[in-house]
C-alpha positions in Angstrom: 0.0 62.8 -3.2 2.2 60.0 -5.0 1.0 56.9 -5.2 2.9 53.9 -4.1 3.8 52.8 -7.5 4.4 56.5 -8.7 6.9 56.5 -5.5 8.6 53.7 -6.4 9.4 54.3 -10.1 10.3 57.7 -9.0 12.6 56.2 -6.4 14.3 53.6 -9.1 14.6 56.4 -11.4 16.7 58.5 -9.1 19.2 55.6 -8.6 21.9 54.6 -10.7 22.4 51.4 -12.4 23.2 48.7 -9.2 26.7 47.5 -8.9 27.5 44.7 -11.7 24.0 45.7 -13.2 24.0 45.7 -16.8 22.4 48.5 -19.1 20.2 46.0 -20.4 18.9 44.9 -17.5 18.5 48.2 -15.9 17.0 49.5 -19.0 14.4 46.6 -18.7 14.0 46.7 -14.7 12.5 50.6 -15.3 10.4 49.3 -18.3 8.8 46.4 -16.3 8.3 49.0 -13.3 7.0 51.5 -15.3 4.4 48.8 -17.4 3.5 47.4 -13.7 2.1 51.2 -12.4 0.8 51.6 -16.1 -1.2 48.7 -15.6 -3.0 49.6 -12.1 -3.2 53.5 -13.7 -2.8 54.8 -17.2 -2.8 58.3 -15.9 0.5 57.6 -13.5 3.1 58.7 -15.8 3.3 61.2 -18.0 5.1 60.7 -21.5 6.7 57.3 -20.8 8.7 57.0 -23.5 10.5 60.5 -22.9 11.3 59.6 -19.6 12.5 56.4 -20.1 14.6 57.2 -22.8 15.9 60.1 -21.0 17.0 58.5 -17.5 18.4 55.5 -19.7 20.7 58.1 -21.1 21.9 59.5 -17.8 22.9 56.3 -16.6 25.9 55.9 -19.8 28.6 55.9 -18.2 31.1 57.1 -21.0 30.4 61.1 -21.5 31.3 60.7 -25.3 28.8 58.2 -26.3 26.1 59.4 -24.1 26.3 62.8 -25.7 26.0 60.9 -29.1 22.8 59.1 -27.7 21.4 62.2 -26.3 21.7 64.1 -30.1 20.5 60.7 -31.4 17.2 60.6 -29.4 16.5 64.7 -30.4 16.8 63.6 -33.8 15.0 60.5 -33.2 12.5 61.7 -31.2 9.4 59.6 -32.7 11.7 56.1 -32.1 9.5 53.6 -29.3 11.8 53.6 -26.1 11.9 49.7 -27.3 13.5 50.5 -30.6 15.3 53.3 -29.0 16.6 50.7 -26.3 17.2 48.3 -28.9 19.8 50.8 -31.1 21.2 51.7 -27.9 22.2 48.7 -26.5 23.8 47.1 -29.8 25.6 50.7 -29.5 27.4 50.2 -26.2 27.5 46.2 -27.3 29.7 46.9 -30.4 32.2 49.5 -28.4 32.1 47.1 -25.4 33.5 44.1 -27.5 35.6 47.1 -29.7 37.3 48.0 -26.4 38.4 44.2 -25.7 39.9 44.0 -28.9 
């Protein structure tokens, strides 16, 4: 049986980003979740970082770029989901302003 904190993250990570909700702060909502179980149970989640980084790329909305991430984070597999995160959101900040050009 989950626990309640197990339930939760599980929940968040099954829902998209909210309406008007940034990457960034999405990104960070699931970190802050997933350090807030990690904290009442180390053994709650299994491989953190690979499941982070992998339902922050299902969220991209443009197919293009979050192909690009997805061969990015195979090839740097050994990258913190904080670094990772980091080199993602400059990413999506560059073709954001890029795109208002």
């Amino acid at each position: 049986k989950m626990s309640l904190q197990a339930q939760k993250l599980s929940a968040r990570c099954n829902n998209d980003q909210k309406q008007g909700e940034s990457l960034q702060n999405y990104s960070l909502s699931l970190i802050k979740l997933l350090n807030k179980i990690l904290s009442k149970n180390e053994k709650a989640v299994f491989n953190f970082d690979e499941m982070l980084k992998d339902r922050f790329i299902e969220v991209i909305c443009d197919s293009s770029l979050r192909r690009e991430i997805r061969r990015f984070s195979f090839e740097e597999n050994s990258l913190s989901v904080g670094d990772f995160r980091q080199i993602i959101l400059h990413w999506t900040e560059i073709i954001r302003l890029s795109l208002s050009l």
